[in-house]
C-alpha positions in Angstrom: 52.9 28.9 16.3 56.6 27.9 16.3 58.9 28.6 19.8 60.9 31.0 17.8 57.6 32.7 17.4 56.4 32.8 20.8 60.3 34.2 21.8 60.0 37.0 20.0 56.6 38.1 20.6 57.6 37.9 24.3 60.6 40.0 23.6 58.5 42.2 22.2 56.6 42.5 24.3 58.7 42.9 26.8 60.3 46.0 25.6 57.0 48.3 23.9 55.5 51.0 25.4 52.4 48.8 25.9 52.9 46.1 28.7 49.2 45.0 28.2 49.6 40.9 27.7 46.5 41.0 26.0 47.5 42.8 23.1 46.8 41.3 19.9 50.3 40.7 17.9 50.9 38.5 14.8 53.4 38.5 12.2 52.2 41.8 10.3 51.6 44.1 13.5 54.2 46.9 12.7 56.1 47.6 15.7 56.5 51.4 15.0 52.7 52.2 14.1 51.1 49.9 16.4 53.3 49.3 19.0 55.4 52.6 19.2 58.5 51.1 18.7 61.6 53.7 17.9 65.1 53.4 17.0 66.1 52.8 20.5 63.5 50.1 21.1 64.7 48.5 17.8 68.4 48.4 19.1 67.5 46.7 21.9 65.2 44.2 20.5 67.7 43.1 18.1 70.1 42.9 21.2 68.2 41.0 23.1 67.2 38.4 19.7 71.1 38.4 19.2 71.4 37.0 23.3 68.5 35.1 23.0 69.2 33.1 19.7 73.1 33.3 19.7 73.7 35.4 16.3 75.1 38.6 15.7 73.2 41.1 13.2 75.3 42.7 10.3 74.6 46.0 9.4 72.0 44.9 6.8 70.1 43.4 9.5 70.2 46.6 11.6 68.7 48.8 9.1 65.2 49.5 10.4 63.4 49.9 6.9 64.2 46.2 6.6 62.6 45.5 10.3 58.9 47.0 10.2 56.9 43.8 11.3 56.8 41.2 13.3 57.2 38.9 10.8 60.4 40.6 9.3 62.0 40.0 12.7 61.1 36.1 12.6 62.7 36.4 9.4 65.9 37.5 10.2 66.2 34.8 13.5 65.5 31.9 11.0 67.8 33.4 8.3 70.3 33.8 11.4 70.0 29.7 12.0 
């Protein structure tokens, strides 16, 4: 797995309601339904990607029916660079 990756599953980790390292993630866990993820969580993940990866989201990127996975979250960071 790339370091991008392995960022943003930490960050993600980092901020759900489960703190259990063990927890299975990969690019198509949805981070509302599996890791209970809501709008505030999503605010400040993206926050935290924009610190961590030097980008600012647009309002595009901040809708969160574009941001259901993992995976669409990797996305935007490597659109982003």
């Amino acid at each position: 797995m790339n370091e991008n990756y392995e960022k943003i599953v930490n960050l993600i980790r980092s901020i759900s309601v489960f703190h259990d390292k063990e927890l299975e993630i990969d690019r198509d866990t949805n981070l509302m339904e599996d890791l209970g993820f809501d709008s505030i969580r999503y605010i400040q993940l993206i926050a935290d990607l924009e610190s961590e990866f030097g980008f600012e989201a647009s309002e595009e990127d901040l809708q969160i029916e574009n941001l259901q996975t993992v995976g669409d979250f990797v996305l935007l960071v490597e659109s982003k660079k």
